[in-house]
C-alpha atoms as an extended CHARMM CRD file, in Angstrom:
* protein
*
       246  EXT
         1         1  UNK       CA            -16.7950000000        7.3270000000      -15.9270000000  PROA      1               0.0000000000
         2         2  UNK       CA            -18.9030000000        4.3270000000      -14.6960000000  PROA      2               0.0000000000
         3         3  UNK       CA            -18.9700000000        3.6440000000      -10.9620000000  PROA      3               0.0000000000
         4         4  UNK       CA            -20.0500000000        0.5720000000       -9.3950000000  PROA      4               0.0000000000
         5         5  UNK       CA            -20.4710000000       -2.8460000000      -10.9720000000  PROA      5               0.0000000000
         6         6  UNK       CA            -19.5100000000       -1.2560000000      -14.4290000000  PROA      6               0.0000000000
         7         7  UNK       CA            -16.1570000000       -0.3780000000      -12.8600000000  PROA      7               0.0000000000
         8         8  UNK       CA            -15.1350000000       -3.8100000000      -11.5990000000  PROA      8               0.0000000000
         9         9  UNK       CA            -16.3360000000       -5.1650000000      -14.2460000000  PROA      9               0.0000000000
        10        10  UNK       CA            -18.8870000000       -7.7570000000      -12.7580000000  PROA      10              0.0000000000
        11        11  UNK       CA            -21.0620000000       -8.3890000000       -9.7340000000  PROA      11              0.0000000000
        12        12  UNK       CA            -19.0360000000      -11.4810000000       -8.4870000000  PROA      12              0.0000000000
        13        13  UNK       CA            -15.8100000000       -9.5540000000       -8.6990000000  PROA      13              0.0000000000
        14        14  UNK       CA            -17.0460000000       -6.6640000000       -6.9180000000  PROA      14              0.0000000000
        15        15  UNK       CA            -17.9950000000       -9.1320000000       -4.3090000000  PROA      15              0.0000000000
        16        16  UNK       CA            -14.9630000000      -10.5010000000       -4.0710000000  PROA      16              0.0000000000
        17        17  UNK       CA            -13.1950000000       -6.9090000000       -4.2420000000  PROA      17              0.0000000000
        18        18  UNK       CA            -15.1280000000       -5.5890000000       -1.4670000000  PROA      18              0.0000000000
        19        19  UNK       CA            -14.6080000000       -8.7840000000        0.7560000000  PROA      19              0.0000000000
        20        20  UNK       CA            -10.6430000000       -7.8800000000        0.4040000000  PROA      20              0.0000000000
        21        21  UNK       CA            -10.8020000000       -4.3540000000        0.7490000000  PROA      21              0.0000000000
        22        22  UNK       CA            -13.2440000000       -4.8160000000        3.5230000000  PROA      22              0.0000000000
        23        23  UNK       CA            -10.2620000000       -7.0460000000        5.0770000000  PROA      23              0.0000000000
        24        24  UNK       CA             -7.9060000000       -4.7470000000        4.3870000000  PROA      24              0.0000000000
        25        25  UNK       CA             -9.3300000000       -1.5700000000        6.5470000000  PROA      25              0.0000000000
        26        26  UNK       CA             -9.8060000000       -3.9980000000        9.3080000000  PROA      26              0.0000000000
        27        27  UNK       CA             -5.9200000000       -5.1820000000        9.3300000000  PROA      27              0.0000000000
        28        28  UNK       CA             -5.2300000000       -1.3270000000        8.7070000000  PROA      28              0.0000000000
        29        29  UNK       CA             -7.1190000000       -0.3000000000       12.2430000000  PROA      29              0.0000000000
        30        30  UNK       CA             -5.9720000000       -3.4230000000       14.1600000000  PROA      30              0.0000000000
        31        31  UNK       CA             -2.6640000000       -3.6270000000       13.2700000000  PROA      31              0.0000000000
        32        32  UNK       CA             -2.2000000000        0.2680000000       12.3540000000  PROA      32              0.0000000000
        33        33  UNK       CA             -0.5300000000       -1.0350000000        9.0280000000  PROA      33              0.0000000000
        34        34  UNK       CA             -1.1530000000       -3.3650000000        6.1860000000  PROA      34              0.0000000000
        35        35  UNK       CA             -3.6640000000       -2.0850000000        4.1290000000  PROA      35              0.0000000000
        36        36  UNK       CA             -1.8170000000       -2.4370000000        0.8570000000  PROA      36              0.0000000000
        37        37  UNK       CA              0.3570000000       -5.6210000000        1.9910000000  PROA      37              0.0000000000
        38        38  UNK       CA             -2.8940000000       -7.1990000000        2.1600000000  PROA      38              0.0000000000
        39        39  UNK       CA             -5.3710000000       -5.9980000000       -0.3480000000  PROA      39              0.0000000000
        40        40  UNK       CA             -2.7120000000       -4.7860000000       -3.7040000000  PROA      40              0.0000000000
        41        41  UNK       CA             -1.3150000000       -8.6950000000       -4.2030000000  PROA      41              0.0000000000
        42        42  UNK       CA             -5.1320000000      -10.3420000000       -3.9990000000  PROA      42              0.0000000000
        43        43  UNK       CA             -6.3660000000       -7.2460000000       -6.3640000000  PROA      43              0.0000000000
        44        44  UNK       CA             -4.2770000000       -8.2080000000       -8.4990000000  PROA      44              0.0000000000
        45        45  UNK       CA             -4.6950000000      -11.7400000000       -8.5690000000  PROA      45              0.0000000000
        46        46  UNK       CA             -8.1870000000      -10.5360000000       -9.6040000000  PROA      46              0.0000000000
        47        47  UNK       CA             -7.6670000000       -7.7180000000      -12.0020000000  PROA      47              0.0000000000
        48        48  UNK       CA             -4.4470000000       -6.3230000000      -12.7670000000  PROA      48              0.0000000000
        49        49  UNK       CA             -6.4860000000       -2.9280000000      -13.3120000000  PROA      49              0.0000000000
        50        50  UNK       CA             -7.1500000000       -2.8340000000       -9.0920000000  PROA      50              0.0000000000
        51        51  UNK       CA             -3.1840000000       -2.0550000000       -9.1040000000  PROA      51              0.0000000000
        52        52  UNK       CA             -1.2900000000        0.3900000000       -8.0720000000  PROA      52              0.0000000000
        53        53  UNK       CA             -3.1700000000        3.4750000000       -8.4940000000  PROA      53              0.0000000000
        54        54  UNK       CA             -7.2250000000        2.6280000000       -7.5900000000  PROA      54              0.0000000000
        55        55  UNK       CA             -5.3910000000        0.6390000000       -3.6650000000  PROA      55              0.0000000000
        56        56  UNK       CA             -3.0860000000        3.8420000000       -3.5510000000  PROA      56              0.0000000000
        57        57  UNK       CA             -6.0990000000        6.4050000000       -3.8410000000  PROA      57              0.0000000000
        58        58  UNK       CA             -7.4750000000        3.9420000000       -1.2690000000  PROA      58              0.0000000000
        59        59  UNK       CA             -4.2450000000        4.2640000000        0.9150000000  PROA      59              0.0000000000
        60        60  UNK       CA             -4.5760000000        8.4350000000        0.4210000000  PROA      60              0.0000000000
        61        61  UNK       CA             -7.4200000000        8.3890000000        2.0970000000  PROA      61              0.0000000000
        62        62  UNK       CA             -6.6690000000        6.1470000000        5.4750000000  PROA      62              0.0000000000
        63        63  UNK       CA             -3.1860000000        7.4780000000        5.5740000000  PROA      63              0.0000000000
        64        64  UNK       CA             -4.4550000000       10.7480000000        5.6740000000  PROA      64              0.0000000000
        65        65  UNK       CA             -7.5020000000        9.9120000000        8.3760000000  PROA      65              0.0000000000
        66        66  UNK       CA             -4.7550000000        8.6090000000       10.5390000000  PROA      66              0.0000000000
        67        67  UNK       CA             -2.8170000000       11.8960000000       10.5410000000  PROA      67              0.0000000000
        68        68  UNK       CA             -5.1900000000       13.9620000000       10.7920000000  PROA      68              0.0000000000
        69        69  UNK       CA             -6.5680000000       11.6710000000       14.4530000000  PROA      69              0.0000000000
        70        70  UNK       CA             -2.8380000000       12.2440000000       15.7360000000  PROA      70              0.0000000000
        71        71  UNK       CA             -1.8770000000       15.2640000000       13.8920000000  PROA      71              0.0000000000
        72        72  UNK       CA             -0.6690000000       16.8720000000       17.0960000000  PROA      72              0.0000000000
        73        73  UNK       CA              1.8470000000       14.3920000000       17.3170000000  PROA      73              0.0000000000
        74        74  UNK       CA              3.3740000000       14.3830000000       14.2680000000  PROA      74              0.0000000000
        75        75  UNK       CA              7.3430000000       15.0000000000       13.7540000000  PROA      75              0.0000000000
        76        76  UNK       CA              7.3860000000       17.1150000000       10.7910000000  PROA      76              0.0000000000
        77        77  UNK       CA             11.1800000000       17.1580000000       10.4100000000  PROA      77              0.0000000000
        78        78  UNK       CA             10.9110000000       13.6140000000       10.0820000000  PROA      78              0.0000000000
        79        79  UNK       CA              8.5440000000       13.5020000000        7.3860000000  PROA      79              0.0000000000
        80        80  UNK       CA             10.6990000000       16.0290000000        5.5840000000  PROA      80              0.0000000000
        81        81  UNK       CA             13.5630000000       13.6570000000        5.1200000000  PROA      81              0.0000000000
        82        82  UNK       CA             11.0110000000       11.1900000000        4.2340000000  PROA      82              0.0000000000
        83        83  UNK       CA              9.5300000000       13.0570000000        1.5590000000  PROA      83              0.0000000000
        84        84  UNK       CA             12.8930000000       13.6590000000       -0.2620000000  PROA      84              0.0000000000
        85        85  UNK       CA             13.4090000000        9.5760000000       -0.5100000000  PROA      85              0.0000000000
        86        86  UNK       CA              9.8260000000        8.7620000000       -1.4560000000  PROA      86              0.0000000000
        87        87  UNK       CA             10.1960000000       11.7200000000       -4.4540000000  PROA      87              0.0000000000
        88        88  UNK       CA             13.8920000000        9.8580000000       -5.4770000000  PROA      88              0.0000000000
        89        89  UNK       CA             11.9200000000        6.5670000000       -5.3460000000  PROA      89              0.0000000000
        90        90  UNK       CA              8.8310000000        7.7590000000       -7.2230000000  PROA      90              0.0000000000
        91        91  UNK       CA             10.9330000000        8.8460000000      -10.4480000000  PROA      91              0.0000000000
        92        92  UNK       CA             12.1860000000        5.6320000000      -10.2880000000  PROA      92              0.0000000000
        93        93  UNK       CA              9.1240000000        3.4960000000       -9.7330000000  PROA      93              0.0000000000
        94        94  UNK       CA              7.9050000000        5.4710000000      -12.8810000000  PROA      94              0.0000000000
        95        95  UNK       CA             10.4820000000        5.0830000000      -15.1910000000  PROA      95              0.0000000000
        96        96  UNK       CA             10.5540000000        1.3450000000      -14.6250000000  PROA      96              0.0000000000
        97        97  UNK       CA              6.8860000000        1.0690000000      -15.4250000000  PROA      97              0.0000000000
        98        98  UNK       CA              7.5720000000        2.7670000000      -18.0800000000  PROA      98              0.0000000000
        99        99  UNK       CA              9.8100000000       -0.0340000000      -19.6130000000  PROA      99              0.0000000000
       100       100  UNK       CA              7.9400000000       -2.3830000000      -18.7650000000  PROA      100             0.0000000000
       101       101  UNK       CA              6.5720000000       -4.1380000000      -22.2910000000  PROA      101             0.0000000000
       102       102  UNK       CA              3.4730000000       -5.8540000000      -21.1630000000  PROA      102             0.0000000000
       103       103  UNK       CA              0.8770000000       -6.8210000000      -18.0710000000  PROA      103             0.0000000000
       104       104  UNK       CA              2.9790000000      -10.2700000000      -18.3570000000  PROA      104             0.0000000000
       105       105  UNK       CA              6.3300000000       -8.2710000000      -17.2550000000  PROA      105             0.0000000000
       106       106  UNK       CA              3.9080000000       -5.9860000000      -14.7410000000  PROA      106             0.0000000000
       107       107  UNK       CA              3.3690000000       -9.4160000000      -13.3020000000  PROA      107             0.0000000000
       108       108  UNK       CA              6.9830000000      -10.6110000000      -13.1460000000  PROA      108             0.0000000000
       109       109  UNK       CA              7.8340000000       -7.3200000000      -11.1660000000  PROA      109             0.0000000000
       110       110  UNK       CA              4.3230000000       -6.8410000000       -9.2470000000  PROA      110             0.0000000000
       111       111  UNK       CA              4.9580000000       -9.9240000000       -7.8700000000  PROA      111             0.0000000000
       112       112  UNK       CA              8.5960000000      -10.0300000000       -7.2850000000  PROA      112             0.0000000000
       113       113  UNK       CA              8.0190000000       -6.6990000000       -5.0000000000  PROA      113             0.0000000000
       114       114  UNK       CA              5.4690000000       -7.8320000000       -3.0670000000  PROA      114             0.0000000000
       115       115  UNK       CA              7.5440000000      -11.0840000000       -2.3790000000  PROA      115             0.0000000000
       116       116  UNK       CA             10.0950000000       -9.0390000000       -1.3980000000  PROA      116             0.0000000000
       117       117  UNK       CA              8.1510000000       -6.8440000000        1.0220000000  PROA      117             0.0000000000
       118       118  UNK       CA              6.6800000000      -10.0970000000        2.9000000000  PROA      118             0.0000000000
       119       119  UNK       CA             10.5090000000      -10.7570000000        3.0600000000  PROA      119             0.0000000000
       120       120  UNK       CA             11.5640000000       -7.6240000000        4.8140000000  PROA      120             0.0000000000
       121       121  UNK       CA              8.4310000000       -7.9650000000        7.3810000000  PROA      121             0.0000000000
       122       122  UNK       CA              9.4480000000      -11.3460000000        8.8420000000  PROA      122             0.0000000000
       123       123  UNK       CA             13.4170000000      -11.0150000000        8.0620000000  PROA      123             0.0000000000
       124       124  UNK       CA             13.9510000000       -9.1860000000       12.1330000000  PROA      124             0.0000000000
       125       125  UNK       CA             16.3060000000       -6.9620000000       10.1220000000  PROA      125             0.0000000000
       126       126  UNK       CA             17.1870000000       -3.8560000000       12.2390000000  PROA      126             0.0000000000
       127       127  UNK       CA             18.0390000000       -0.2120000000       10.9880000000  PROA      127             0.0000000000
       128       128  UNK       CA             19.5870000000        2.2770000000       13.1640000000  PROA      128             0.0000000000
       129       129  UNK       CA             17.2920000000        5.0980000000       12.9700000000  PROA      129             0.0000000000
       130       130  UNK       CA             18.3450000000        7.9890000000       11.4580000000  PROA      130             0.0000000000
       131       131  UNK       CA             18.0130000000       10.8650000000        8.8360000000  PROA      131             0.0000000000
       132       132  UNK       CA             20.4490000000        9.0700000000        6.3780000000  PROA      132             0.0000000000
       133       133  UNK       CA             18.3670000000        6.0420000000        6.9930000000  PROA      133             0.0000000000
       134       134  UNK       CA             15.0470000000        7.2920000000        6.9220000000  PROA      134             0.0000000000
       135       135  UNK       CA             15.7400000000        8.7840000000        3.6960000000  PROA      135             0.0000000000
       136       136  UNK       CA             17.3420000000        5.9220000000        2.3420000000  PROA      136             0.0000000000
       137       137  UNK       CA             14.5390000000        3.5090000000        3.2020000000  PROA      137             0.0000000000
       138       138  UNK       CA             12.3450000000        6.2470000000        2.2780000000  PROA      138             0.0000000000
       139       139  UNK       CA             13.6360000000        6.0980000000       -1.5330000000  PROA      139             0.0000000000
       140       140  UNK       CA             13.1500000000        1.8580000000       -1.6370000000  PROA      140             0.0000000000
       141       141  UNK       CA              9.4380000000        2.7680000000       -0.4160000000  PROA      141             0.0000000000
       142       142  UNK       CA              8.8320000000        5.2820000000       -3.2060000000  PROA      142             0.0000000000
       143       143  UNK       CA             10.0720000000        2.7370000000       -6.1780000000  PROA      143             0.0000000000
       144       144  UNK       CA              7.7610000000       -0.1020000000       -4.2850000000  PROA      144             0.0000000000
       145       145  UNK       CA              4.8150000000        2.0100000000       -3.3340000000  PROA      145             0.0000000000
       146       146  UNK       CA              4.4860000000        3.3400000000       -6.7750000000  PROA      146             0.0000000000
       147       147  UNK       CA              4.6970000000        0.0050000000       -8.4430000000  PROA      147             0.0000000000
       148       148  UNK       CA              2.7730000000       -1.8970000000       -5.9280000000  PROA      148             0.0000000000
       149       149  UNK       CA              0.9790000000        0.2330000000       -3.6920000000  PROA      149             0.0000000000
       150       150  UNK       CA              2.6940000000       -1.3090000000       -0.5500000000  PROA      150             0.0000000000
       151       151  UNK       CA              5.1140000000        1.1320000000        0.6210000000  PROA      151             0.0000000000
       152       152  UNK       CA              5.1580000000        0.0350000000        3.9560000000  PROA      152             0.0000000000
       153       153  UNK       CA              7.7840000000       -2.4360000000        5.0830000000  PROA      153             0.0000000000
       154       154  UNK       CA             10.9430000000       -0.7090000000        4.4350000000  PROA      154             0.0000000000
       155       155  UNK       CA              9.4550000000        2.2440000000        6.4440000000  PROA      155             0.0000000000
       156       156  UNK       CA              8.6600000000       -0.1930000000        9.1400000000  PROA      156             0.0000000000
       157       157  UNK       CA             12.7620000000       -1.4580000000        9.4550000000  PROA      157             0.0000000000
       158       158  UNK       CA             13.4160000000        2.0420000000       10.4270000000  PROA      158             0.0000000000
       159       159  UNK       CA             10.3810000000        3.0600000000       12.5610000000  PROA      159             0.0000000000
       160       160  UNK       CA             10.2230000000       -0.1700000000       14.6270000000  PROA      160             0.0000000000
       161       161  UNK       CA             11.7480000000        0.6510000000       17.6490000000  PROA      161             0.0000000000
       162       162  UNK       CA             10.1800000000        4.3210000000       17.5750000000  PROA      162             0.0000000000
       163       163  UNK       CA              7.4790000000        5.1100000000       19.9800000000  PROA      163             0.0000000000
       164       164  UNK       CA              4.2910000000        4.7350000000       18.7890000000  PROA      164             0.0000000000
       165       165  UNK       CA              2.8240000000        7.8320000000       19.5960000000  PROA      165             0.0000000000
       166       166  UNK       CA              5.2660000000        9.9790000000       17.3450000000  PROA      166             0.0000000000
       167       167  UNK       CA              5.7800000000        6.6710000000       14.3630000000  PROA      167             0.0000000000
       168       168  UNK       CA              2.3990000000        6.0600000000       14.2350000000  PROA      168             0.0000000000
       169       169  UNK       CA              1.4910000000        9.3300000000       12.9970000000  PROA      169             0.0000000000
       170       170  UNK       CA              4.7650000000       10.9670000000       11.5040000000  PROA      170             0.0000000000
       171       171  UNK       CA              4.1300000000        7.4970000000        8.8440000000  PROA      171             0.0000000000
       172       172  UNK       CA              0.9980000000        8.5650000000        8.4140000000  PROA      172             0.0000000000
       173       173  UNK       CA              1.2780000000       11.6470000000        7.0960000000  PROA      173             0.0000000000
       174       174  UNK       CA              4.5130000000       10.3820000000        5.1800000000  PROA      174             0.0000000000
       175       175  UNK       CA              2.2020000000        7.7980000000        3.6330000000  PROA      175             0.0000000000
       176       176  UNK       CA             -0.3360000000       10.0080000000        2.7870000000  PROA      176             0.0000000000
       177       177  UNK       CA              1.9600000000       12.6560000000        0.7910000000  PROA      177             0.0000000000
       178       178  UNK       CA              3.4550000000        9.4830000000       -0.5530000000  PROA      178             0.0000000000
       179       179  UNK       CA              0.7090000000        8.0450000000       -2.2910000000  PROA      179             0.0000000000
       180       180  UNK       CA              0.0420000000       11.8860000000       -3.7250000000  PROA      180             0.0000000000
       181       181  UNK       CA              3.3790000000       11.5000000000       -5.0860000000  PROA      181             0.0000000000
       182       182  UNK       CA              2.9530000000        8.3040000000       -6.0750000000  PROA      182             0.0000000000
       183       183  UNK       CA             -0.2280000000        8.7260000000       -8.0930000000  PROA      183             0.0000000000
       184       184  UNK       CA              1.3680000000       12.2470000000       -9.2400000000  PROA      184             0.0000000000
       185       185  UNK       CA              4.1370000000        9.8750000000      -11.0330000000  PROA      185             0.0000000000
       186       186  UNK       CA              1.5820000000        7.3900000000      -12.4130000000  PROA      186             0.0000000000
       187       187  UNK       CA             -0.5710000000        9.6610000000      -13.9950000000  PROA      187             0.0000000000
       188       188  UNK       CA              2.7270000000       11.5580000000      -15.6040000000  PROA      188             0.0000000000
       189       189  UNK       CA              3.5940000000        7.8930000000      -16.5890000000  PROA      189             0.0000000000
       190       190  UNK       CA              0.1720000000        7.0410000000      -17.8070000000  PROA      190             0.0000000000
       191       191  UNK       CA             -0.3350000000        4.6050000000      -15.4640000000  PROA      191             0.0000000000
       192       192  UNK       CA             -3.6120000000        6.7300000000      -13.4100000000  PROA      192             0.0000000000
       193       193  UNK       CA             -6.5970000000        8.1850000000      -14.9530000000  PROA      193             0.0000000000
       194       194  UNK       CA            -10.2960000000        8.9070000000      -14.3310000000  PROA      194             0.0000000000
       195       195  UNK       CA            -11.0780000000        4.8760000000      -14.6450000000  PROA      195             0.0000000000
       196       196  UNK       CA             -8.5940000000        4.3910000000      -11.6850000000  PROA      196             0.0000000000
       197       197  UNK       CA            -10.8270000000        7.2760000000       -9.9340000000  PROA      197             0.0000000000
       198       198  UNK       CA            -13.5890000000        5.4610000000      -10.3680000000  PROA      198             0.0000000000
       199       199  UNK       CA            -12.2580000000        1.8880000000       -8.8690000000  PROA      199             0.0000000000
       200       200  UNK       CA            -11.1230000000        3.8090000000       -5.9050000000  PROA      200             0.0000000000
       201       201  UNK       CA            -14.4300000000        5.3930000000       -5.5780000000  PROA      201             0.0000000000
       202       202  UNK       CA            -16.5640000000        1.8950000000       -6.6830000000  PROA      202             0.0000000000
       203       203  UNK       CA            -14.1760000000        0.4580000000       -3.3220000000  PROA      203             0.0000000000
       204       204  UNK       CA            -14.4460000000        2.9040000000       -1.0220000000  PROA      204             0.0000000000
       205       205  UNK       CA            -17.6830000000        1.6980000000        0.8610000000  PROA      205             0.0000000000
       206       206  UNK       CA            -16.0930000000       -1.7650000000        1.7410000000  PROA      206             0.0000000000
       207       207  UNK       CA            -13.1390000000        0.5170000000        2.9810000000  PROA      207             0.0000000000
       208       208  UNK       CA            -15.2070000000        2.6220000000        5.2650000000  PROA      208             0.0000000000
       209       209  UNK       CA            -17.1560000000       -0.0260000000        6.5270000000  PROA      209             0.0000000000
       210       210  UNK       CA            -14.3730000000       -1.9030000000        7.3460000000  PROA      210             0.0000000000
       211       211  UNK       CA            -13.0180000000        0.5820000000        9.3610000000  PROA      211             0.0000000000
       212       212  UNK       CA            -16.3230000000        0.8670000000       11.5280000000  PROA      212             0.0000000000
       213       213  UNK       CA            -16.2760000000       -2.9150000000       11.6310000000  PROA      213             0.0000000000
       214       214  UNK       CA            -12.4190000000       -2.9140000000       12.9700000000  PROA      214             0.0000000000
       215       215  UNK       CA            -13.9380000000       -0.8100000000       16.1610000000  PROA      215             0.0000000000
       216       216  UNK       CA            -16.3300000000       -3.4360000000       16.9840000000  PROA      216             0.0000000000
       217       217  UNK       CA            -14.0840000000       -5.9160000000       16.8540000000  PROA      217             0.0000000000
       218       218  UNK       CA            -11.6940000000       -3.9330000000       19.3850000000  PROA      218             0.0000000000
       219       219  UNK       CA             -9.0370000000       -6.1180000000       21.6130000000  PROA      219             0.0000000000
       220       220  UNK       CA             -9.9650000000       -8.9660000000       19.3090000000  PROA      220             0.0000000000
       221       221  UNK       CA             -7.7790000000       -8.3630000000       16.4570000000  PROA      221             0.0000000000
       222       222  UNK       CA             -4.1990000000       -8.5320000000       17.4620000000  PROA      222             0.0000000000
       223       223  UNK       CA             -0.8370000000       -9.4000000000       15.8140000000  PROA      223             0.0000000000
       224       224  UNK       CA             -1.6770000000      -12.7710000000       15.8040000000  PROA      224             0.0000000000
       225       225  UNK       CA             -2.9280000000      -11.9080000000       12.7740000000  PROA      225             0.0000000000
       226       226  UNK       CA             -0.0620000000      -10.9880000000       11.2750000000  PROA      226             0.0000000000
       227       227  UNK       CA              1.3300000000      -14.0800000000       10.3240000000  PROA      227             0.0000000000
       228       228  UNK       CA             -1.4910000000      -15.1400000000        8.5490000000  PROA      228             0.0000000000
       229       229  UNK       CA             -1.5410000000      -11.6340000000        6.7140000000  PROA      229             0.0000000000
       230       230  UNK       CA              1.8660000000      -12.4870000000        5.8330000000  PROA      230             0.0000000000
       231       231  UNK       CA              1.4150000000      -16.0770000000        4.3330000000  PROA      231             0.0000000000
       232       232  UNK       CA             -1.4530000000      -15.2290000000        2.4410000000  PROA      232             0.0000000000
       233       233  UNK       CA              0.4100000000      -12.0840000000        0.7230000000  PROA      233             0.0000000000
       234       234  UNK       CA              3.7420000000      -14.4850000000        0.1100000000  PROA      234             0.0000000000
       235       235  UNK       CA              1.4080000000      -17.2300000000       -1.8480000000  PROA      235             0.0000000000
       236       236  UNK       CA             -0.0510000000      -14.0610000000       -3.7680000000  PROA      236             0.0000000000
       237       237  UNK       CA              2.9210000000      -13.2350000000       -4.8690000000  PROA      237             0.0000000000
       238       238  UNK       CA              4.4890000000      -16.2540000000       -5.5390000000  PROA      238             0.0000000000
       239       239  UNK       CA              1.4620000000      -16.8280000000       -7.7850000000  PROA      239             0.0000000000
       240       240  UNK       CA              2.0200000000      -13.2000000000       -9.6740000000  PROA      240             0.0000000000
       241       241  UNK       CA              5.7300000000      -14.0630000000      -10.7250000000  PROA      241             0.0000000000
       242       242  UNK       CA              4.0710000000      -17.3110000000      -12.0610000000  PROA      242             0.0000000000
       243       243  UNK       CA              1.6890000000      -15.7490000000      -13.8780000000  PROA      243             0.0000000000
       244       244  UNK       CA              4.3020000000      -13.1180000000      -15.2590000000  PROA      244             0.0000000000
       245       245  UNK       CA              6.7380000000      -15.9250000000      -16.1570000000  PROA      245             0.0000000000
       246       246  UNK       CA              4.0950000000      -17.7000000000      -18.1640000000  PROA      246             0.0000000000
């Protein structure tokens, strides 16, 4: 299992990896989401190999760190209901990887997904919170977090109005189970193995030292940066589905 250049393939990729993962942690910390909205569509621009399973080992690890800070605060119920949609949306995720013929058609629907999930973060669409909803939302999360690694936005709809000290968490610890689940799924699909492992672990560095950088930068890094996040995701994606129609 090689780990490091060998990985990535290349020491100007692995630049250019660890520049966007490095990103990544620091929109993670400032924002307190985004991690996969903005590193899964430019890892895949680079190497479709980056996606879904070596950014969702990634998004194991700071979903779980998050938890764990504000574990006292978690609402378990809440993450119960959760759990039952992101399982639903897992078996599906899987099964339409499955059928998917080629990395052209990965593409097509890599792409697609992510378009739609910069759609659903500037659409100001509201959803009443509630079990049936969190569960609901929960299952559309599972299909796109397993394909994608960004499972985020249609959590977000439903968690919007929440307070932050309970949402920030309770997602948290739904995120981190959901990536388990998630790469549970790919690797019963054959879409994660020890290779992915190793691109997780080759990326992890940039992670954590984006995450100490994010501190320094405190106050500084608002949601003005959010747009930007957003546009740069949208032109990834529209640049996937051309690449999958082609």
């Amino acid at each position: 299992m090689d780990i490091g250049f060998a990985a990535l393939g290349s020491p100007w990729l692995a630049v250019a990896v660890f520049a966007i993962v490095f990103a990544a942690a620091i929109v993670q910390v400032g924002l307190g989401m985004g991690f996969g909205l903005t590193a899964a569509p430019l890892l895949a621009l680079l190497n479709p190999d980056l996606v879904p399973a070596p950014t969702l080992f990634l998004g194991l690890l700071t979903a779980s760190w998050g938890a764990w800070r504000e574990r006292d605060s978690i609402a378990w119920d809440e993450v119960g209901f959760g759990l039952i949609g992101r399982a639903t949306g897992v078996l599906a995720g899987t099964a339409i990887l499955a059928s998917l013929a080629d990395r052209n058609a990965f593409m097509l629907v890599f792409g697609t997904l992510i378009a739609i999930a910069v759609a659903l973060s500037v659409s100001g669409w509201r959803i009443a919170f509630s079990r049936v909803s969190v569960a609901a939302m929960s299952g559309v999360s599972g299909v796109m977090g397993t394909i994608t690694s960004v499972g985020a936005p249609p959590m977000a709809l439903v968690y919007q109005h929440r307070p932050a000290r309970t949402a920030r968490p309770t997602l948290a610890t739904f995120f981190g189970f959901g990536c388990a689940f998630s790469l549970t799924g790919l690797y019963a699909a054959g879409w994660a193995g020890l290779h992915d492992l190793a691109l997780a672990i080759t990326m992890l560095p940039a992670m954590l030292t984006g995450i100490v950088a994010a501190r320094f930068l405190g106050g500084r890094f608002d949601k003005r940066y959010r747009p930007a996040l957003l546009a740069i995701s949208g032109m990834a994606a529209i640049v996937l589905i051309v690449r999958g129609l082609t």
